[in-house]
C-alpha positions in Angstrom: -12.2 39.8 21.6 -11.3 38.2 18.4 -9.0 35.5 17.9 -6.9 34.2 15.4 -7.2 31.2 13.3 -3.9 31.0 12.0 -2.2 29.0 14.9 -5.1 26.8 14.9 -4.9 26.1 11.1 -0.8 25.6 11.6 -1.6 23.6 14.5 -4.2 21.2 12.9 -1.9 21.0 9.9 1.0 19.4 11.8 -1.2 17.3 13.4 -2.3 15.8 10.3 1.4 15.4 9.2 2.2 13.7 11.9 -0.9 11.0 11.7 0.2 10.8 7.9 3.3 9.7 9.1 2.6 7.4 11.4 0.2 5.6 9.2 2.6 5.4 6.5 4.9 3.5 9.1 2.2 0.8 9.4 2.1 0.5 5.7 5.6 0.8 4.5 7.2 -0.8 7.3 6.0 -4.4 6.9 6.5 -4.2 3.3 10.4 -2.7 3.2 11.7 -4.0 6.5 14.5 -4.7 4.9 15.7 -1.3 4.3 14.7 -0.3 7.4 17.6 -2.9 8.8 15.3 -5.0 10.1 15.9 -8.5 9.3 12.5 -10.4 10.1 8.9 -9.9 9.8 8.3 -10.4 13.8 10.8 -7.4 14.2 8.4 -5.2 12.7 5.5 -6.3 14.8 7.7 -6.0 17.8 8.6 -2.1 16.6 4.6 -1.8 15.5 3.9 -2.7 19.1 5.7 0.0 20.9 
């Protein structure tokens, strides 16, 4: 039999959005909290955290 490497292609893609993503939280976030309606540093830790 031979497979297809499309889904894993689409699959690995959207994994590596979704690590993008959360590594842009840890670097954004502590640095624009305030947009983010948070209104002190220890609140980002305490989102960071969870």
């Amino acid at each position: 039999m031979r497979y297809s490497r499309r889904p894993v292609i689409v699959l690995s893609l959207i994994t590596a959005l979704c690590i993008i993503g959360d590594s842009m939280l840890y670097i954004a976030l502590p640095i624009y909290y305030n947009e983010a309606g948070l209104s002190t540093l220890w609140h980002v830790g305490l989102v960071l955290s969870h």
